[in-house]
C-alpha positions in Angstrom: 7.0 -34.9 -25.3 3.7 -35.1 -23.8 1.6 -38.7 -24.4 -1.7 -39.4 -26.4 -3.3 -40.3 -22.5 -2.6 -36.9 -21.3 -5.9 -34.3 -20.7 -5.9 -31.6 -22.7 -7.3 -28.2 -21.8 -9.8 -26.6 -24.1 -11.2 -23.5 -23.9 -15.0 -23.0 -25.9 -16.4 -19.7 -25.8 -20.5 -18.3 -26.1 -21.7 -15.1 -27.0 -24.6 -13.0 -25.6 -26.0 -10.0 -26.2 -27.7 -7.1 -24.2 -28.7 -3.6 -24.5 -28.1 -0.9 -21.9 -28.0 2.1 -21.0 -25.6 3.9 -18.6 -24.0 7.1 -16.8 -20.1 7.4 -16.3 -20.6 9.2 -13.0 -18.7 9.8 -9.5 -21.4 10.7 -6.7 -18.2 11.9 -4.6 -17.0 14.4 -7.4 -18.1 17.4 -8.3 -20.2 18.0 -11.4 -17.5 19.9 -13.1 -14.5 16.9 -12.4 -17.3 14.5 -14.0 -17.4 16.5 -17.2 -13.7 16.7 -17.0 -13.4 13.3 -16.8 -15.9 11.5 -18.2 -16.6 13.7 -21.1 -20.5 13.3 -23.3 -20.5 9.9 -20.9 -21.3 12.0 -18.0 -25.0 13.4 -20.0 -27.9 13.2 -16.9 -29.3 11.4 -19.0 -27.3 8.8 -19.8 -26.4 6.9 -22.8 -26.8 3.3 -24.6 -24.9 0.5 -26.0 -25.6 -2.8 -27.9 -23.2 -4.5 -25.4 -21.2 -7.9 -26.3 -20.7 -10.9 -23.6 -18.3 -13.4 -24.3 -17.9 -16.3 -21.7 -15.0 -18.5 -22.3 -14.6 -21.6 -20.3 -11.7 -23.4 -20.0 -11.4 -27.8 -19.1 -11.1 -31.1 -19.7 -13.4 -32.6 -22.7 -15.5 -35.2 -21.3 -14.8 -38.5 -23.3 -18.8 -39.0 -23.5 -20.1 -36.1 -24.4 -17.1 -34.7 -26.9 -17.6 -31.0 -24.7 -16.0 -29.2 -22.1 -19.3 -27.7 -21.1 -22.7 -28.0 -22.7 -23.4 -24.6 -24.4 -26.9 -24.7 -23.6 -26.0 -25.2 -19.8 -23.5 -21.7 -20.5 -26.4 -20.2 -22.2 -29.1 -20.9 -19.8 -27.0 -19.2 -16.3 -25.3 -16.5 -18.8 -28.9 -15.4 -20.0 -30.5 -16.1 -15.8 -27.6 -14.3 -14.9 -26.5 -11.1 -16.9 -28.8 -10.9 -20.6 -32.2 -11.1 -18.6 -31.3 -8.9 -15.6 -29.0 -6.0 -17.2 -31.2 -6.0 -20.8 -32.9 -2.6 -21.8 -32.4 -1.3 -18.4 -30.5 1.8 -17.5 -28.0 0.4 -15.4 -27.2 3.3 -12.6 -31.1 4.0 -12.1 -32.4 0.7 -12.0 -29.9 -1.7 -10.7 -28.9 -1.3 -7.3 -25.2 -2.5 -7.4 -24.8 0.2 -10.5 -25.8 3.2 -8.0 -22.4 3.7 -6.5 -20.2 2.2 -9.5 -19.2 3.7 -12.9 -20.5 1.6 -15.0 -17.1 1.3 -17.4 -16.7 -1.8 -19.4 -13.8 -2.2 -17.2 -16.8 -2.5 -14.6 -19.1 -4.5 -16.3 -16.6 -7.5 -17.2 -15.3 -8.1 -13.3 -19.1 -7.6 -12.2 -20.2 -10.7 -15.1 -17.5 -12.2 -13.9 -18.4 -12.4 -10.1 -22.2 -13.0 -11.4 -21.0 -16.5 -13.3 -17.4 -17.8 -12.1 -19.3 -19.7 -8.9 -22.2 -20.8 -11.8 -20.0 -22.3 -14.3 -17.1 -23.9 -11.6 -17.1 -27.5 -12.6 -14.9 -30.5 -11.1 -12.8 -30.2 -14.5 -14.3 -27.1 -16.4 -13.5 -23.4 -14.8 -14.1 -19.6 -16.4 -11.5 -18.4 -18.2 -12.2 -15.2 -19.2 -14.8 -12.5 -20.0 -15.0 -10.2 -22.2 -17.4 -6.9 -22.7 -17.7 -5.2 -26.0 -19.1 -1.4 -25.4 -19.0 -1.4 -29.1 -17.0 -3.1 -32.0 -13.8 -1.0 -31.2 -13.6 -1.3 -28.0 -13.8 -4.7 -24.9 -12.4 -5.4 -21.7 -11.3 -9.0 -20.5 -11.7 -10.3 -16.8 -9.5 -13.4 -16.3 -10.6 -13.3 -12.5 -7.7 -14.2 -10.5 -6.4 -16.3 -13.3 -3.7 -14.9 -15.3 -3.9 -14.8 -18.6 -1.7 -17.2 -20.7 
């Protein structure tokens, strides 16, 4: 049986929003194996989505302030570093580090997760998880190294 002194882990989560548009595309295949594989989200032209971030950080809650993190601390580096930068742009054409990459939502939730895991690493406080809605049906989760429990 655990006791009363013990720290408990929390986990508190904040959502963000971006739009974006995007190209499922492999420079090294050939134009035909793209349309094989990747279908309508191989268009030149690309395509958008109303994307979904969720940032889930996991710690301690600090006996002063009642909070494992201050959401409007996770707000302001998850809006400096992913809603601001990757909003209403079309990710393969105007984001360097998109260029070479298939921008899945596979993709997007390690690349958040290497943009904020060294933001949001705290003494008792870590991320958890992220995870990317393309749409309402379908997310993917990045636990990092960190293995889900």
């Amino acid at each position: 049986m655990k006791s009363s002194d013990e720290k408990k882990r929390v986990r508190i989560s904040r959502k963000g929003r971006f739009s974006a548009a995007h190209r499922y595309h492999n420079r090294a295949w050939t134009p035909d194996k793209n349309r094989e594989v990747f279908g309508a989200c191989n268009n030149p032209f690309g395509h958008g989505h109303n994307y979904e971030v969720e940032v889930t950080v996991e710690g301690e809650v600090d006996p002063d302030t009642g909070m494992v993190m201050n959401l409007r601390e996770i707000d302001a580096i998850l809006n400096a570093e992913v809603i601001s930068p990757l909003d209403h742009r079309h990710l393969n054409e105007e984001l360097p580090e998109w260029r070479d990459k298939v921008p899945t939502t596979e993709n997007l939730a390690a690349s958040i997760w290497e943009r904020l895991e060294p933001r949001l690493a705290r003494p008792n406080a870590r991320l958890q998880r992220i995870r990317v809605y393309e749409s309402p049906d379908i997310y993917a989760d990045c636990f990092g190294d960190h293995a889900p429990e």
